[in-house]
N, C-alpha and C positions, 0 to 999 in steps of 0.2 A: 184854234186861232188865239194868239196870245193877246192878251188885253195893250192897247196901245193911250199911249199919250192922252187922247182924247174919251177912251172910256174912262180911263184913270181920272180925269177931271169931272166929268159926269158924278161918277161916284159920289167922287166927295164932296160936291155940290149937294146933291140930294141928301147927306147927310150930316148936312148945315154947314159945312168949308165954305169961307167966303170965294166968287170966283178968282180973284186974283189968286189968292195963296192956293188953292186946291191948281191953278197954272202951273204954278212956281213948284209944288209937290213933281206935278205929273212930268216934268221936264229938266229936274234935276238928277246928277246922278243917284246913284244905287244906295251908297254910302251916307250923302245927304235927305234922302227922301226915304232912310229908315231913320233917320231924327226926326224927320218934318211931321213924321208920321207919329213917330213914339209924343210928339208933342202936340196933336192931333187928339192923340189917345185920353191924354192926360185930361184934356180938355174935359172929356167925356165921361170922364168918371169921376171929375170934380161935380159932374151933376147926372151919376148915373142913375136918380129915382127917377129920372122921365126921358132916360135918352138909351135903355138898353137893347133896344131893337138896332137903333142905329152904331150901338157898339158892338154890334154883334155883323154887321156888316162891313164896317170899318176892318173888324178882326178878321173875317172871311177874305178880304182883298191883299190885307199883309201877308198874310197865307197864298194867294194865290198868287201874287207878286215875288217873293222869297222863292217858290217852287217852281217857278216861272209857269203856271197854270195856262194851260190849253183851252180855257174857256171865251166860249163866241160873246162878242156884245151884243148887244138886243137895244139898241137905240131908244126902239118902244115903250122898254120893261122901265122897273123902278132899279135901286139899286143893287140888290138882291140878282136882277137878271144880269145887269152888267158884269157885275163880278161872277156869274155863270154859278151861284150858287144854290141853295135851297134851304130850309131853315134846320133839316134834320144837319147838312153837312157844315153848317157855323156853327151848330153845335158840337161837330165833331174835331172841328180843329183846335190845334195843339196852344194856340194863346191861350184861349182861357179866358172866363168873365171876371175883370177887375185882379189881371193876374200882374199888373203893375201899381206900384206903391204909390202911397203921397211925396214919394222924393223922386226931383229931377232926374230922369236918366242920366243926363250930362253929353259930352261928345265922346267920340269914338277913341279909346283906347290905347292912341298911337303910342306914345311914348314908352308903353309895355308891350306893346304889338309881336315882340321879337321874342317875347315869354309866354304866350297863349297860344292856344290850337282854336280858330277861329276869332269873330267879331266881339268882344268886349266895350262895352261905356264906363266911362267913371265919371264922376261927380264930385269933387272934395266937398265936405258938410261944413267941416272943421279942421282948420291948420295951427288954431292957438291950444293951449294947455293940452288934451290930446287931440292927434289926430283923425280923424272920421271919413272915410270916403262911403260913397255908394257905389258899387261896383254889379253890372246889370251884365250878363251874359247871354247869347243868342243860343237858340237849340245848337248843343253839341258843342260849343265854347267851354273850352275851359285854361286853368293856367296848367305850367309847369311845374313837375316836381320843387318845392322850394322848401327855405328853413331859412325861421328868422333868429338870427344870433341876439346873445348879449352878453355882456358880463356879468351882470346883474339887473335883475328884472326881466323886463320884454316879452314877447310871444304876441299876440292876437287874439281879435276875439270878435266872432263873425256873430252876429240876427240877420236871421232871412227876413225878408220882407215881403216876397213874392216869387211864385213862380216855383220850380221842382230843380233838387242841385243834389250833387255827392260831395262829400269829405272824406277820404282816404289817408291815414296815415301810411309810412312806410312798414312793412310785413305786419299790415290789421286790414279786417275787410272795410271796404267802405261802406260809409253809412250814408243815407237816404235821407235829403232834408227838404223839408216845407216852412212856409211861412210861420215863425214862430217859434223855431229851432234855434238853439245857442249852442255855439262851435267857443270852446275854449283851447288854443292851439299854443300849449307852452313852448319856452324858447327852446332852439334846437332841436325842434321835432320834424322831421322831413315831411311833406305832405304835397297834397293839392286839392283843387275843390272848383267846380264848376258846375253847367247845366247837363242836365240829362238829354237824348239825345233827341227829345221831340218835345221839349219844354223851354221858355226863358226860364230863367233863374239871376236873381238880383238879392244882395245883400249888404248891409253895412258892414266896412272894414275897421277896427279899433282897433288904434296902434297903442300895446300895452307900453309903458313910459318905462325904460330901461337905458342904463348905462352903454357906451359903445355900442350902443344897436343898429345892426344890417340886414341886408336879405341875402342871403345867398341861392340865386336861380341857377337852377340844375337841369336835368332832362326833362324832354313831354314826353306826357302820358302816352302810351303807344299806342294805335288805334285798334290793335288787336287784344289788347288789356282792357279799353273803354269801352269796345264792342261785348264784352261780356257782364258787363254792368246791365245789359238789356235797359 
């Protein structure tokens, strides 16, 4: 029985949502109500020494929401039964405790939509002296083959900040990144880089400052290519 409208607001009730917003969550689209919710999260881990029970439920629901999860409500239960979960299996899901940064997710991705395989956020940090985005990716999200030009100067230059991602150059294997990891992508180097395929992954984008600088976006990643990444 897929969880409806009305468990969805339970939920998040029980795990301190005011009831209006935890309405407004439950009743909005798909697209908007994985913001409400990434904002939800945030909440949660600005004060995660006394709230990780309940963010570990919150993570269980996004989980079973995203998967569209066959779990019954239990009106009775606490949250935990609603979201038809148990404590071994929130710990088994692919979020992850505090696997979101102290930077805003931001909103959905559109304006590059047409160069990612899958749901991306961005966030701009910084548009003056250089550029900064924060760039969050969904399990299995990633961009398209690209290279960024210059005449002089330019390239990229990724920190993770959370969550589990690849960076592949063109004819190099790809490498495997976490939180903490620094991607230095010089100019004209063909590549791409996203979430692995049962993880977010989110990173700061640094636009290196160079002359005549582009992006040139090429093919995606094929999903029989990605599939081998396990």
């Amino acid at each position: 029985m897929v969880l409806d409208d009305g468990d969805i607001t339970c939920c998040l009730c029980d795990i301190g949502c005011p009831p209006g917003e935890a309405s407004r969550i439950a009743t909005a689209d798909a697209r908007t109500r994985d913001l409400m919710l990434a904002r939800v999260r945030q909440r949660l881990l600005e004060r995660i020494h006394g709230d990780q029970q309940r963010l570990d439920c919150l993570d269980y629901l996004i989980f079973r929401l995203r998967c569209k999860g066959d779990a019954a409500a239990d009106p009775a239960g606490g949250c935990a039964t609603r979201c038809g979960c148990t404590k071994t299996e929130r710990e088994d899901t692919t979020m992850g405790k505090g696997d979101l940064s102290v930077f805003e997710t931001g909103a959905p991705n559109d304006a590059y939509a047409q160069y990612f395989v899958g749901q991306s956020y961005l966030k701009m940090l910084s548009t003056e002296q250089v550029g900064v985005g924060n760039v969050t990716f969904e399990p299995g999200c990633r961009n398209n083959w690209h290279v960024h030009h210059a005449t002089k100067g330019g390239g990229q230059i990724l920190l993770v900040t959370a969550g589990c991602g690849w960076y592949q150059e063109w004819g190099k294997p790809a490498r495997r990144l976490g939180p903490g990891d620094v991607v230095n992508i010089p100019e004209g180097v063909k590549h791409w880089h996203g979430a692995t395929k049962d993880s977010w992954f989110q990173h700061l984008a640094i636009e290196v400052p160079g002359e005549d600088a582009s992006n040139e976006w090429l093919e995606p990643v094929s999903d029989e290519d990605y599939a081998k990444l396990g």
